[in-house]
LOVOVEX-503914 format. One record per residue (C-alpha): residue number from 1; x, y, z. Coordinates in Angstrom, 2 decimals. Layout:
! residues N
  resi        X        Y        Z
   NUM        X        Y        Z
...
This chain:
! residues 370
  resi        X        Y        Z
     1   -42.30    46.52   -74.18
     2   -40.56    49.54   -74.99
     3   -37.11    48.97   -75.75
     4   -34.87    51.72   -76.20
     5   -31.40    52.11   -77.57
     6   -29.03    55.37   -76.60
     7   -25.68    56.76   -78.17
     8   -22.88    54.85   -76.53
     9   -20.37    57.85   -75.14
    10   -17.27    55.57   -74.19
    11   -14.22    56.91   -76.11
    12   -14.28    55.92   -79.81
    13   -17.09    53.32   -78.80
    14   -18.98    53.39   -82.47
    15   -20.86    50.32   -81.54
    16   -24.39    49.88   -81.26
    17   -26.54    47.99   -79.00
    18   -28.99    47.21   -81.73
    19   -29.04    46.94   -85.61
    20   -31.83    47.70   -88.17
    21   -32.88    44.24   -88.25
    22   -33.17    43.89   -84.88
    23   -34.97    47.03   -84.65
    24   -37.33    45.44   -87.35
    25   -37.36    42.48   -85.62
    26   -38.80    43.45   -82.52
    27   -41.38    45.76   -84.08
    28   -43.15    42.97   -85.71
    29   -42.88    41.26   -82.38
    30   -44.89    43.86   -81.33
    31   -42.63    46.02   -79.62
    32   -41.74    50.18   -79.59
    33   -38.15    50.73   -80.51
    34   -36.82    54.16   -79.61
    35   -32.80    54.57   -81.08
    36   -30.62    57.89   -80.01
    37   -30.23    60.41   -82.86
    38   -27.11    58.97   -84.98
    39   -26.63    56.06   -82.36
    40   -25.95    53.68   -85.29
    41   -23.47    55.95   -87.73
    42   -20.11    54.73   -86.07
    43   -21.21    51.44   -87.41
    44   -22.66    52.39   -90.56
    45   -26.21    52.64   -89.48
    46   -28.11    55.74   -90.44
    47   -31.49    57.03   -88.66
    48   -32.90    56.73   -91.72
    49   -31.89    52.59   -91.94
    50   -33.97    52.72   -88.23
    51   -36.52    54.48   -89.03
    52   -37.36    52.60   -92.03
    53   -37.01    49.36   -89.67
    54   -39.87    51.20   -87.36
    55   -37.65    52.93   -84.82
    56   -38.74    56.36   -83.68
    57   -35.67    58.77   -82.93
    58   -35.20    60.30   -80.34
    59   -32.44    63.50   -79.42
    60   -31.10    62.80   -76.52
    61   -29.97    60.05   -74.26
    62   -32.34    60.83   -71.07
    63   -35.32    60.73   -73.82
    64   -34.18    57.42   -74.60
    65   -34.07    56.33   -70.50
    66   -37.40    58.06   -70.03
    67   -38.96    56.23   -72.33
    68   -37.48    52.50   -72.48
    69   -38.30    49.78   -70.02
    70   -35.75    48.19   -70.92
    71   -32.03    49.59   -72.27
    72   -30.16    48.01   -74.99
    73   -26.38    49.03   -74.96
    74   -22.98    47.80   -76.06
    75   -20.79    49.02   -72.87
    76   -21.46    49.79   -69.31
    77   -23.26    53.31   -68.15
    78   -20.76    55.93   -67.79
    79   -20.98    58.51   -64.95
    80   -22.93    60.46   -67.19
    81   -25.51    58.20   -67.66
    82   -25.56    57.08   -64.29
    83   -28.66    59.88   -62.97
    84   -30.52    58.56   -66.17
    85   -31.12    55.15   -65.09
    86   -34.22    54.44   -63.15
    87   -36.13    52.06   -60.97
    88   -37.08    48.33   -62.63
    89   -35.12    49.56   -65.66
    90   -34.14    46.70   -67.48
    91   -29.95    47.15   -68.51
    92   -29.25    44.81   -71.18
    93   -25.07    45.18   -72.01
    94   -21.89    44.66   -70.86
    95   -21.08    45.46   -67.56
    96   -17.85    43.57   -66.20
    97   -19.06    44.90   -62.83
    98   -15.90    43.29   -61.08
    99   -13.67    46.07   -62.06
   100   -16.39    48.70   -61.42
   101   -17.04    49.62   -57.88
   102   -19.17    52.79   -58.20
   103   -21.23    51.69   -61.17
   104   -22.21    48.91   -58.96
   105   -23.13    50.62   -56.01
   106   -25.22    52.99   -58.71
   107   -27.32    50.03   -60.02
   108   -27.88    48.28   -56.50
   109   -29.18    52.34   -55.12
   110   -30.80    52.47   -58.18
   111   -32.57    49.08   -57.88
   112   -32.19    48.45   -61.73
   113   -32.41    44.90   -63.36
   114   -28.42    44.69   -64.46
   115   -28.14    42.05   -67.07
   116   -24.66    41.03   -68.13
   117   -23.86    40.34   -71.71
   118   -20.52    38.48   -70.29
   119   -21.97    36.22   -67.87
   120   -24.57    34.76   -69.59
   121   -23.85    30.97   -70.09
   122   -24.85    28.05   -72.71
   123   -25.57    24.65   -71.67
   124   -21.77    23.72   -71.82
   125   -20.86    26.16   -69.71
   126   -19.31    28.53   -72.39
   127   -19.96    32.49   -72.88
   128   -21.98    33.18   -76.04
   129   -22.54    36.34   -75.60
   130   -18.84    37.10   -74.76
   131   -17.72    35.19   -77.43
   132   -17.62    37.30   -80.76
   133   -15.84    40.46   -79.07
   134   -13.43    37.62   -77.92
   135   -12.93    37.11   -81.28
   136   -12.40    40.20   -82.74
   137    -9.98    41.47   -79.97
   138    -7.95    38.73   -79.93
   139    -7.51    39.21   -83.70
   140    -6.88    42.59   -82.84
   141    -4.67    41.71   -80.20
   142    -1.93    40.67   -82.66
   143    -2.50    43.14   -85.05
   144    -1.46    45.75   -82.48
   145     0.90    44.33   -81.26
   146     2.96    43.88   -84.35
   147     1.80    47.64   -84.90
   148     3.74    49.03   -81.85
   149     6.28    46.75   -82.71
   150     7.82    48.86   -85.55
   151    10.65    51.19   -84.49
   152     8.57    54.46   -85.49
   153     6.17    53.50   -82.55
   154     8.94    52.96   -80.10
   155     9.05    49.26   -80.39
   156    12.10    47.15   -81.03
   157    11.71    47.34   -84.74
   158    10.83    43.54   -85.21
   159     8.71    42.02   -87.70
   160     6.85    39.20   -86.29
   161     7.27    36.89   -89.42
   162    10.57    37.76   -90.23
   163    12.29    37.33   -93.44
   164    14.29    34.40   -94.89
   165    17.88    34.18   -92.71
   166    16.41    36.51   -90.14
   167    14.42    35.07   -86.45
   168    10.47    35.69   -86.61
   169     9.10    37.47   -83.77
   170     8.48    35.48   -80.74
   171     4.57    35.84   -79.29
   172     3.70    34.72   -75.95
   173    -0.33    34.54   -75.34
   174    -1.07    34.16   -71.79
   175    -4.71    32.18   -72.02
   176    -6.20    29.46   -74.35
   177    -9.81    30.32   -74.14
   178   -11.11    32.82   -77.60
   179    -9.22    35.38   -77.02
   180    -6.05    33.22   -76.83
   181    -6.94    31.32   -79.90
   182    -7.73    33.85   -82.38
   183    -4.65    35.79   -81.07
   184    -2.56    32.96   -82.34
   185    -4.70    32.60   -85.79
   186    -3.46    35.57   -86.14
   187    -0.03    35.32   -85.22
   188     0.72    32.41   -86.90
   189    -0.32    34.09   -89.95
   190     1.94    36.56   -90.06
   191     4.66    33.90   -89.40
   192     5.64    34.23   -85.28
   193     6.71    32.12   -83.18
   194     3.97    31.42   -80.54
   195     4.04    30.09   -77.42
   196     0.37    29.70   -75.67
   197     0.17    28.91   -71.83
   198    -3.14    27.69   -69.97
   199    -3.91    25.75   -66.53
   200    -6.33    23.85   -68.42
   201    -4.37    20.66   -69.60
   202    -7.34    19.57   -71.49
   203    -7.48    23.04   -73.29
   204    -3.67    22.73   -74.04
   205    -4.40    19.09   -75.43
   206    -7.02    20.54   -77.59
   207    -4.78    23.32   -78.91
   208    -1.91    20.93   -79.93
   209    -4.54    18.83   -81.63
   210    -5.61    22.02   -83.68
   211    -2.49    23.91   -84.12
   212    -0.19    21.37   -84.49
   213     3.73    22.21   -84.60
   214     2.53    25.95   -85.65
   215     2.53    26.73   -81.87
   216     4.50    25.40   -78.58
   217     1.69    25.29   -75.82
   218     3.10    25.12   -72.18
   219     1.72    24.74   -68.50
   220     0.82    27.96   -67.10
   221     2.74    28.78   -63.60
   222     4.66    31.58   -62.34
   223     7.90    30.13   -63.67
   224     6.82    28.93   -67.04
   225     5.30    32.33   -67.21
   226     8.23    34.31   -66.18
   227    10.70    32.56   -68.66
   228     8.04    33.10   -71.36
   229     7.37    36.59   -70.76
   230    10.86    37.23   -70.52
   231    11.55    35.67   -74.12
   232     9.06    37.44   -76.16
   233     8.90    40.57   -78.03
   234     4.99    40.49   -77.87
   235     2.87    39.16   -75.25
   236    -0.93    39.15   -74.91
   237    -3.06    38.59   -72.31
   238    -5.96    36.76   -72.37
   239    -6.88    35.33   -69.23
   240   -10.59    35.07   -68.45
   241   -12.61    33.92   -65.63
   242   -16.33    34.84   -66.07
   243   -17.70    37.47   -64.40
   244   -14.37    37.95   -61.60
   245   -11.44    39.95   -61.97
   246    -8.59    38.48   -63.98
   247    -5.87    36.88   -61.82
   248    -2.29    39.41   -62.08
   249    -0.43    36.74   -63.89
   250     2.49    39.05   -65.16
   251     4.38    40.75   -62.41
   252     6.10    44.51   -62.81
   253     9.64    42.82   -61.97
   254     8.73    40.50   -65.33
   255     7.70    43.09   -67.46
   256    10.80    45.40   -66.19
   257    13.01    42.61   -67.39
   258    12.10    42.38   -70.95
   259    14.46    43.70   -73.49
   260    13.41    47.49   -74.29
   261    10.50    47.96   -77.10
   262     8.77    44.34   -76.33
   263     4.76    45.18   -76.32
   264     2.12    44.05   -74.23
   265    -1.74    43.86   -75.00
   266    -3.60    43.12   -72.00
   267    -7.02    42.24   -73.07
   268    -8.14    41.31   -69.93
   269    -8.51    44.86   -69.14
   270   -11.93    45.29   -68.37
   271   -11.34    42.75   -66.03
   272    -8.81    44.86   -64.14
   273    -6.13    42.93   -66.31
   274    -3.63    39.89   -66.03
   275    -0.42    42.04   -66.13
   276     0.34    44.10   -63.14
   277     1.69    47.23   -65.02
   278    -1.76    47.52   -67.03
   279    -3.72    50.23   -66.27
   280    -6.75    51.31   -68.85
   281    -6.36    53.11   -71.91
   282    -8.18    54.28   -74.61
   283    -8.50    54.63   -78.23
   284    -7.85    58.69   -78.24
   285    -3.65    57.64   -76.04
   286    -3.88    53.55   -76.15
   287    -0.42    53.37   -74.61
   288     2.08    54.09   -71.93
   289     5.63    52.69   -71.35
   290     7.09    50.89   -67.95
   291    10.40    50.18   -68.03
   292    10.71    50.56   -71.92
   293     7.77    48.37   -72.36
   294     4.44    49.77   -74.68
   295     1.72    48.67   -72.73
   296    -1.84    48.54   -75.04
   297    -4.53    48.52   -72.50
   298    -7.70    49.40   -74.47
   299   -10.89    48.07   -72.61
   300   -13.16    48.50   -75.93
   301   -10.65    47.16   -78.16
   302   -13.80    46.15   -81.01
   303   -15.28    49.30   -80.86
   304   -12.91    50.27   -83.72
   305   -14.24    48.00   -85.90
   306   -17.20    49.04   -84.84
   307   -18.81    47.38   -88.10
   308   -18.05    44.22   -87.64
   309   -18.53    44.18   -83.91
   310   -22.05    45.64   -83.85
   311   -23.16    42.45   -86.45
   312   -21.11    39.95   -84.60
   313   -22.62    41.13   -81.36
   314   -25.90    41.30   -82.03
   315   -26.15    38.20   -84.03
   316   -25.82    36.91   -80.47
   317   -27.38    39.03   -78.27
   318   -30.52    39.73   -80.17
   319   -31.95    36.35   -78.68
   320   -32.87    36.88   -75.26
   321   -32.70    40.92   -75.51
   322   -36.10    39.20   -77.72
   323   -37.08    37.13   -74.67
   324   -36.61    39.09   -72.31
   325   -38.66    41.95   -73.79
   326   -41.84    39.16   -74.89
   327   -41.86    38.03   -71.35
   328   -40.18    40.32   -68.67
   329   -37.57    39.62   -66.66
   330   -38.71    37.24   -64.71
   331   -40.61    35.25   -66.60
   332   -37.75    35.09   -69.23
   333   -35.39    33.51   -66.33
   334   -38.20    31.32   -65.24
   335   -38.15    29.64   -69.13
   336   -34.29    29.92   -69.82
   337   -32.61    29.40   -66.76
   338   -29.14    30.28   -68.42
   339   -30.02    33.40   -68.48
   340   -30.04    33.67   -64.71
   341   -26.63    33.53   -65.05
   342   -26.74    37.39   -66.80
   343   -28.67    38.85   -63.80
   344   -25.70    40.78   -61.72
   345   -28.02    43.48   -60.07
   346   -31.57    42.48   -58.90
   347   -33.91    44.62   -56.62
   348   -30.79    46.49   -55.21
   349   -28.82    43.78   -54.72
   350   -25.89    41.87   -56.09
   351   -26.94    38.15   -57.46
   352   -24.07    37.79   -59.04
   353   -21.52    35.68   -56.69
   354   -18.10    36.55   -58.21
   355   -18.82    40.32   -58.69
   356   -20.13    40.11   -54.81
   357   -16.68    38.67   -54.02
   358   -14.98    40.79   -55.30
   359   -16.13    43.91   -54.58
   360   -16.46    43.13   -51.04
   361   -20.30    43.20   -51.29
   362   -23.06    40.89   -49.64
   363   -24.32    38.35   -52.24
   364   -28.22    37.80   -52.93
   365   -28.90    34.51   -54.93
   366   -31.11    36.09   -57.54
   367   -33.48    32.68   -57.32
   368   -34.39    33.88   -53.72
   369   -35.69    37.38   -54.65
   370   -38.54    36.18   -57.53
């Protein structure tokens, strides 16, 4: 197969969908490998590191489509990549299709195989694939928080592990799932107070068990919420539910009742967020201000640690992108039914039930159209 891997063009995305030793991988596997001309330098990667891995280089993005039956990326096609695309085009990325109407519509018209990094399940029901940009933006999560915390950057000036006869910074983290967790690794240590809410009792069982007295976990509902929100200088949101737009947990009449210079980092963003004041951001003006609060609503939060993101992601990834190009498609889904779960675009169609709903589009079970 020939796999090919393009320039992302998202604002200060410098990850990359593939790394040298995946590039080497699948060229003893007896694959082509075409990479974009200086795809790999926002993560360190030259052309040179490619092309001594076996990659040819290629100019321009629309060489890269031409060429490639199947497309390796970090984040979804832009509208400037959206004419590039082509029929039975394998799309191997993130797509979080949910909050993205008109990309949709463009894969369905365009009949191209959309698989979803994000969707893609393990045997327990978890998100592998999801899982190490969870990770680094929920580190990040409390990092910039804390950041826009400091008076310079119009926050209230509060350092979220205070100083000896002084109160620590209080953190609420709406969501116990990654992002929630390494949010609070984070936040505990740099000495906040942090306050985690979930649905999941089981999940809020498991997070006593492993944070101990370091956090306070509560019962997610509107009130517990509410009082939370209301108490914190920082709050994060982390709220996933795979594949479907986040649930708007955080209402504008909460957020326009927190004290002046509180920050919140909605990381469910790409998602079309859990707060009701987010609105997408990016790296070039990450925030805006409603009623005196910094909102941080950056949809490719890892892509500024683009270094580590590109190995963590890959690491992951690199397995069925692997498959998928030894076998096709659908063979590939045939042998590892999990990654069914990946397929939100088939033949035109949307197979993937909770981007169907809600977009408002008629669902095709993707087992019906192989």
């Amino acid at each position: 197969m020939i796999i090919g891997v393009p320039k992302e063009i998202k604002i200060s995305e410098n990850r990359v969908g593939l790394t040298e030793a995946g590039v080497r991988q699948l060229v003893l596997e007896g694959h082509k490998v075409f990479v974009q001309k200086d795809a790999g330098l926002g993560s360190m990667i030259t052309n040179e590191d490619y092309i001594n891995a076996g990659a040819e280089i290629l100019n321009t993005a629309k060489e890269i489509y031409d060429s490639a039956d199947m497309i390796v990326k970090v984040k979804e096609p832009l509208p400037d990549e959206y004419d590039l695309m082509k029929e039975n085009q394998i799309l191997y990325t993130y797509l979080h299709l949910a909050a993205e109407p008109q990309l949709t519509k463009v894969l369905c018209d365009k009949k191209v195989k959309a698989v979803a990094y994000e969707t893609i399940e393990d045997e327990k029901g978890g998100l592998p694939l999801l899982t190490p940009m969870s990770e680094v933006a929920g580190r990040m999560a409390t990092q910039v928080g804390a950041f826009y915390l400091q008076r310079d950057k119009g926050g209230k000036g509060i350092l979220l592990g205070g100083v000896t006869g002084v109160r620590r910074g209080r953190v609420t983290i709406i969501g116990g799932g990654v992002v929630g967790v390494n949010a609070a690794q984070m936040a505990i240590g740099l000495g906040a107070e942090v306050r985690i809410l979930d649905v999941n009792h089981s999940r809020l069982e498991y997070l006593d068990h492993i944070f101990g007295s370091r956090i306070n976990t509560v019962y997610s509902n509107a009130q517990n919420i509410e009082e939370s929100v209301l108490e914190s200088d920082l709050v994060i949101g982390a709220v996933l539910i795979a594949g479907a737009k986040a649930p708007r947990l955080v209402t504008k009449n909460m957020i326009e009742n927190m004290s002046d210079g509180s920050v919140v980092v909605d990381v469910a963003v790409d998602q079309g967020g859990c707060i009701e004041t987010c609105k997408p951001t990016s790296h070039v003006n990450p925030t805006f201000e409603v009623g005196g609060v910094i909102h941080y609503c950056v949809p490719n939060m890892p892509g500024v640690v683009a270094r580590t993101s590109t190995y963590a992601l890959t690491n992951v990834t690199f397995k069925y992108a692997s498959i998928i190009a030894k076998m096709g498609l659908e063979d590939a889904t045939n042998a590892f039914p999990l990654l069914e779960k990946g397929v939100n675009v088939y033949g035109g169609q949307v197979t993937y039930e909770p981007v169907a709903r809600d977009l408002g589009m008629e669902f095709t079970p993707y087992s019906k159209m192989i």
